[in-house]
C-alpha positions as CSV (number, residue, x, y, z in Angstrom):
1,X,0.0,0.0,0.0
2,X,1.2,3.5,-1.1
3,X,-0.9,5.8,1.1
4,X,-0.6,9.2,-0.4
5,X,-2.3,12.5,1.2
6,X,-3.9,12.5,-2.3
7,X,-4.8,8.8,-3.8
8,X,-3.7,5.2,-2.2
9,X,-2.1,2.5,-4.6
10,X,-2.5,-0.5,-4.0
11,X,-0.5,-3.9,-5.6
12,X,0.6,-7.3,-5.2
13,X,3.9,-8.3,-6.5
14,X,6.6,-10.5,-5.6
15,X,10.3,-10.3,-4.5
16,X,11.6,-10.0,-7.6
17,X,9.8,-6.7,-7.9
18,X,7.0,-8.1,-10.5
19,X,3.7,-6.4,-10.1
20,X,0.9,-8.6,-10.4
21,X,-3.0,-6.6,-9.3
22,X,-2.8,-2.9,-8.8
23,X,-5.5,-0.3,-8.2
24,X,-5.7,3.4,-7.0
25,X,-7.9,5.6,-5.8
26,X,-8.5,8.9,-4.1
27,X,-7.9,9.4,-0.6
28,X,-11.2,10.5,0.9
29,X,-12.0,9.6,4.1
30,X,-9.8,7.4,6.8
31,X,-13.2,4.9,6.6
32,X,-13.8,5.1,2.8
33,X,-10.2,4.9,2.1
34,X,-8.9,2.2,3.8
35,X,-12.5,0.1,3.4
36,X,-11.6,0.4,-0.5
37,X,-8.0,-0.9,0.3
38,X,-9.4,-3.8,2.2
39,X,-11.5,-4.9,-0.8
40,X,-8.7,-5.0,-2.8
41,X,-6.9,-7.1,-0.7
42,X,-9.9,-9.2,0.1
43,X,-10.7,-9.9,-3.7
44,X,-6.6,-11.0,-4.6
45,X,-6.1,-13.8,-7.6
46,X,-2.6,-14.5,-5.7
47,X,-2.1,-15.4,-2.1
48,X,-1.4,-12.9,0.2
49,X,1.6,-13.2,2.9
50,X,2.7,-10.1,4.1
51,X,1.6,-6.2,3.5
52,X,3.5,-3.1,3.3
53,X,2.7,0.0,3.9
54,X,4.3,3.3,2.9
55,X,2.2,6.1,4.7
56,X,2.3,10.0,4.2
57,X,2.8,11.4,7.7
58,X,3.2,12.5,10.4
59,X,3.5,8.6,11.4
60,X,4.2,6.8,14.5
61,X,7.0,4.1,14.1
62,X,8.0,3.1,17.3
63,X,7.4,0.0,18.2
64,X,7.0,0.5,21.5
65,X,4.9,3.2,21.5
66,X,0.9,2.6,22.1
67,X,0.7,4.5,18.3
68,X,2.9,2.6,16.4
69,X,1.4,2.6,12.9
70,X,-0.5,5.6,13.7
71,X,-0.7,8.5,11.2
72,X,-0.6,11.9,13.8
73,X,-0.5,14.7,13.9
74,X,-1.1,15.1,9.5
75,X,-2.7,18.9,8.5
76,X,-5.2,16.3,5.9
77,X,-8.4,16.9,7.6
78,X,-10.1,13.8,9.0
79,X,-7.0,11.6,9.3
80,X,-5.2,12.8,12.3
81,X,-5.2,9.9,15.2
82,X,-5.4,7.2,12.6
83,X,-4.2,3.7,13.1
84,X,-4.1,2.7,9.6
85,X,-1.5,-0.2,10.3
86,X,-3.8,-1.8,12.8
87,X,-6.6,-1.5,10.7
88,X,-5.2,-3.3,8.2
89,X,-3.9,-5.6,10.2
90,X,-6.8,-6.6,11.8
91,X,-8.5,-7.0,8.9
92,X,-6.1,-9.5,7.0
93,X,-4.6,-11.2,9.9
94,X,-1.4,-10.9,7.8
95,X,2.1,-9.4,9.1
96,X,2.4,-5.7,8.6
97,X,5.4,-4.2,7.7
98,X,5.1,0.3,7.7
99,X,7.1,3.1,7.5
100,X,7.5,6.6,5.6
101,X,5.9,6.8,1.7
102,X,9.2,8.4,1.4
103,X,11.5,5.5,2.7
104,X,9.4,3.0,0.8
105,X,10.0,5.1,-2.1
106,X,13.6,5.2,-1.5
107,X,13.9,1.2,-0.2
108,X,12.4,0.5,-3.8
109,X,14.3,2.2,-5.6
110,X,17.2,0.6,-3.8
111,X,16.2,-2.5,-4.5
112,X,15.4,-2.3,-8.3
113,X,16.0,1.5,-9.3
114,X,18.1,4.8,-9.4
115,X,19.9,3.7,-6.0
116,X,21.0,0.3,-6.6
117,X,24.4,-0.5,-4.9
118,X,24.2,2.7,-2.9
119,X,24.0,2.9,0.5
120,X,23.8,6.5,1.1
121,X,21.1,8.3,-0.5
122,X,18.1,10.3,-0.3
123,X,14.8,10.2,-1.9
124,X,12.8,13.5,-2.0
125,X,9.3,13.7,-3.2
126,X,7.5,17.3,-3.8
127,X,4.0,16.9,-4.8
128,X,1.2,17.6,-2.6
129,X,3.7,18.3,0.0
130,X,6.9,17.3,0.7
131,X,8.4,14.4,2.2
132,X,12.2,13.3,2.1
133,X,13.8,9.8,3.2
134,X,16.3,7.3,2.3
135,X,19.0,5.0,3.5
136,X,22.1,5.6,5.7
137,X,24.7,3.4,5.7
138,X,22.1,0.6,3.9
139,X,19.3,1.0,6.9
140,X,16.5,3.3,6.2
141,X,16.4,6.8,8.1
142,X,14.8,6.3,11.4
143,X,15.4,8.8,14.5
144,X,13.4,10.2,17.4
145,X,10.5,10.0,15.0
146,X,11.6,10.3,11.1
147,X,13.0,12.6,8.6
148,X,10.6,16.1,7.9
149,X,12.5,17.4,5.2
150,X,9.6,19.1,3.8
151,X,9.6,21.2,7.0
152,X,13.1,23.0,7.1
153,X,13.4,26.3,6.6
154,X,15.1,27.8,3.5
155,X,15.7,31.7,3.1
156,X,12.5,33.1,1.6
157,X,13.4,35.7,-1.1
158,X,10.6,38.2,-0.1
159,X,12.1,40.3,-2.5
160,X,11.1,37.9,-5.6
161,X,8.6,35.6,-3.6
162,X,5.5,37.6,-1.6
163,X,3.9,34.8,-1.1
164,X,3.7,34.0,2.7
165,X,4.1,29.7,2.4
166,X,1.5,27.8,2.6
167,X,2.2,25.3,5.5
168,X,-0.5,25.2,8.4
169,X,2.4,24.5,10.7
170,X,5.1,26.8,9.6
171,X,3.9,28.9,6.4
172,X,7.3,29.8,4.7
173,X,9.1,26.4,5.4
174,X,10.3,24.7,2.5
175,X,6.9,22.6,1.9
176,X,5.0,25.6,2.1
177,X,7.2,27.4,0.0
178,X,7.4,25.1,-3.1
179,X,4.6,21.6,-3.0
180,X,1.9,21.7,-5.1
181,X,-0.7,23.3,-3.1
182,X,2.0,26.7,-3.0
183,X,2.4,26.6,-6.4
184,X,-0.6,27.4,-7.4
185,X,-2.1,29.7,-4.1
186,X,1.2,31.9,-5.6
187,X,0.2,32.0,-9.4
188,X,-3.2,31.3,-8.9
189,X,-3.4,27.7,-11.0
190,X,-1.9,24.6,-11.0
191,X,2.0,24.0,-11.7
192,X,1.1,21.7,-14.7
193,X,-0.7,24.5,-16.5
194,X,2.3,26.8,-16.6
195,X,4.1,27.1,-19.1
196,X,8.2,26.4,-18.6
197,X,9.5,29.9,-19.1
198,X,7.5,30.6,-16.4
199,X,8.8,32.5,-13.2
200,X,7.5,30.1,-11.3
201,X,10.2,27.6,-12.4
202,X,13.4,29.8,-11.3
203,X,11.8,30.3,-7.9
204,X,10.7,26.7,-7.7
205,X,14.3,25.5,-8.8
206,X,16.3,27.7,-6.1
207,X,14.1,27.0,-3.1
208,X,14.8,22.8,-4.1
209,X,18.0,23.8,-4.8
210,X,18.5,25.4,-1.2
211,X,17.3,22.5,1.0
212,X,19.3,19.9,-1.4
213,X,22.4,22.0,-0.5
214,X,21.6,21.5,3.3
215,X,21.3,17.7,3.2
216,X,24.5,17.5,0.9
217,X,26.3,19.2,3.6
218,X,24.6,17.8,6.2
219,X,24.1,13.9,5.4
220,X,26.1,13.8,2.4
221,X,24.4,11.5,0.4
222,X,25.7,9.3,-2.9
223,X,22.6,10.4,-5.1
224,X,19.4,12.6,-4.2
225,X,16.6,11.0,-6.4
226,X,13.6,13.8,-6.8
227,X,9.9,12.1,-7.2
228,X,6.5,13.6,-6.8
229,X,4.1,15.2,-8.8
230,X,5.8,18.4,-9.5
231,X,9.0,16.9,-10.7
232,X,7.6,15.5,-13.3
233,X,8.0,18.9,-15.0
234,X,12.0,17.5,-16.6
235,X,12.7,20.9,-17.0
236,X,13.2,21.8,-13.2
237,X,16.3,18.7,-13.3
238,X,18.6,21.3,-15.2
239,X,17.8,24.5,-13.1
240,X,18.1,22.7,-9.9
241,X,21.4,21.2,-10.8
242,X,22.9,24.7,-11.7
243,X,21.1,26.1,-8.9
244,X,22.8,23.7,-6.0
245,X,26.6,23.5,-7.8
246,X,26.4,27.5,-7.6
247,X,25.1,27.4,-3.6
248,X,28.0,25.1,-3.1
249,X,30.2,27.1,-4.7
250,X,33.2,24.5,-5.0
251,X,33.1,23.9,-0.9
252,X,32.0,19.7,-1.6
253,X,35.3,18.3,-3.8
254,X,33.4,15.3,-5.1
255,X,33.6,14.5,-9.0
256,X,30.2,12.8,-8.6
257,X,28.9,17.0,-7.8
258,X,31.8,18.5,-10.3
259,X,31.8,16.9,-13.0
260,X,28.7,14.4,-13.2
261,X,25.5,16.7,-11.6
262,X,23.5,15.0,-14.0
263,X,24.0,11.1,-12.2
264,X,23.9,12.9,-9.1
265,X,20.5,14.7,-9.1
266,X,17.8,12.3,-10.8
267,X,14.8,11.2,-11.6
268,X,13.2,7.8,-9.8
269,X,14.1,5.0,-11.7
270,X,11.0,3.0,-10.9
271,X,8.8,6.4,-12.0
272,X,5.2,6.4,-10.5
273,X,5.4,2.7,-9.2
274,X,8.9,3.8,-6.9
275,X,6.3,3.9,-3.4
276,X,4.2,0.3,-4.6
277,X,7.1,-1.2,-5.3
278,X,8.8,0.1,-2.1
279,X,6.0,-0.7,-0.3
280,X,6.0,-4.3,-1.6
281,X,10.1,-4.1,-0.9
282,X,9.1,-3.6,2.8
283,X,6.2,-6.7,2.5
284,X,9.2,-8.8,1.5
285,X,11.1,-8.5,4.6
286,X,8.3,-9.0,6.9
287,X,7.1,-12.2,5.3
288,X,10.8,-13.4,5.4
């Protein structure tokens, strides 16, 4: 299960990364939503072992904690205080294996995409909001809670930018500065429908550009892989390149930044299916 703040997907595959069923569908209501993912899984042509579940967040993964599996404390009305894992648990009677949408994302592409023999990297997605993961020394990125990339906080260029963010939580921060949703409360209509000379772009391109530098400094990943909805405009891959080599400005001596930006900012290999996939990935493990 891919649970996006937007649709669910939902698959079966196998551990060779072979999809077999897959549906989507909006994500409406905690009780419509995950009732229409339990029909799916009810109605299977293959047996069913094990279910993973990549989750949009906030989400509780500590074991130990009386809200593990839990999404918290989300701004998506309706859904905050839900215990998706143990719905779907309870329902199937199968072992459950959740974590980020993000880190499934990034554990599948891992396994079969743009991170293969890595095992330092980071996975962004900007789309309806933004979520960042990825793996660290070949684990996924686990903490206190989990990695809120999408909530750091990049210099706002009021001088180009009056737009005051768009995060519930933190207005300017970098999700509220550049996801979906900001993109078009700035211009007034949706990223897809502008054109790519369009200001928009530039802006879009240096506030990526901005938290990408951070984590380079910071984590110093092998590759940063960029997913979501919004980077499927290709022509924010070239700006944001240029735009992070000049905020570096020579300070990371690395040939993989120098001379090859191009293998070192990408696309997701796996495309859309990155999150099923990763979310299958995760399946895998806990059905040993």
């Amino acid at each position: 299960m891919e649970c996006g703040g937007t649709k669910f997907v939902c698959a079966t595959g196998d551990e060779t990364g072979r999809l077999f069923e897959r549906k989507e569908f909006p994500a409406t209501t905690p009780v419509e939503t995950i009732g229409r993912a339990l029909e799916f899984f009810g109605g299977l042509a293959h047996p069913l072992e094990a279910i993973g579940i990549g989750s949009f967040g906030p989400v509780d993964l500590d074991p130990a904690s009386p809200k593990f599996g839990y999404i918290t404390s989300t701004p998506k009305d309706g859904w905050r205080d839900t215990d998706l894992m143990g719905a779907v648990r309870r329902a199937t009677g199968r072992p459950v294996a959740f974590d980020t949408d993000v880190n499934a994302a990034a554990l599948g592409e891992a396994r079969w995409g743009a991170a293969q023999g890595l095992d330092t990297f980071l996975y962004l997605t900007i789309g309806t909001g933004v979520g960042g993961g990825g793996m660290a020394n070949s684990r996924l990125m686990h903490g206190l809670v989990h990695p809120e990339m999408g909530h750091i906080r990049v210099p706002h260029d009021w001088g180009a930018d009056g737009f005051a963010g768009g995060c519930p939580f933190h207005g300017d921060c970098l999700e509220g500065l550049v996801a979906g949703p900001a993109i078009e409360a700035r211009w007034g209509q949706r990223g897809e429908t502008l054109p790519p000379e369009h200001a928009a772009w530039d802006l879009e391109a240096h506030y990526i550009a901005l938290g990408l530098a951070t984590w380079i400094c910071t984590l110093s990943p092998r590759r940063i892989i960029l997913g979501g909805g919004v980077m499927r405009q290709a022509h924010l891959f070239p700006r944001i390149r240029k735009e992070a080599l000049a905020l570096l400005n020579g300070y990371i001596q690395a040939p993989e930044i120098l001379e090859r930006m191009e293998e070192y900012i990408v696309a997701p290999a796996l495309g859309g299916d990155a999150g099923v996939l990763g979310a299958i990935a995760l399946a895998v493990g806990e059905g040993g």
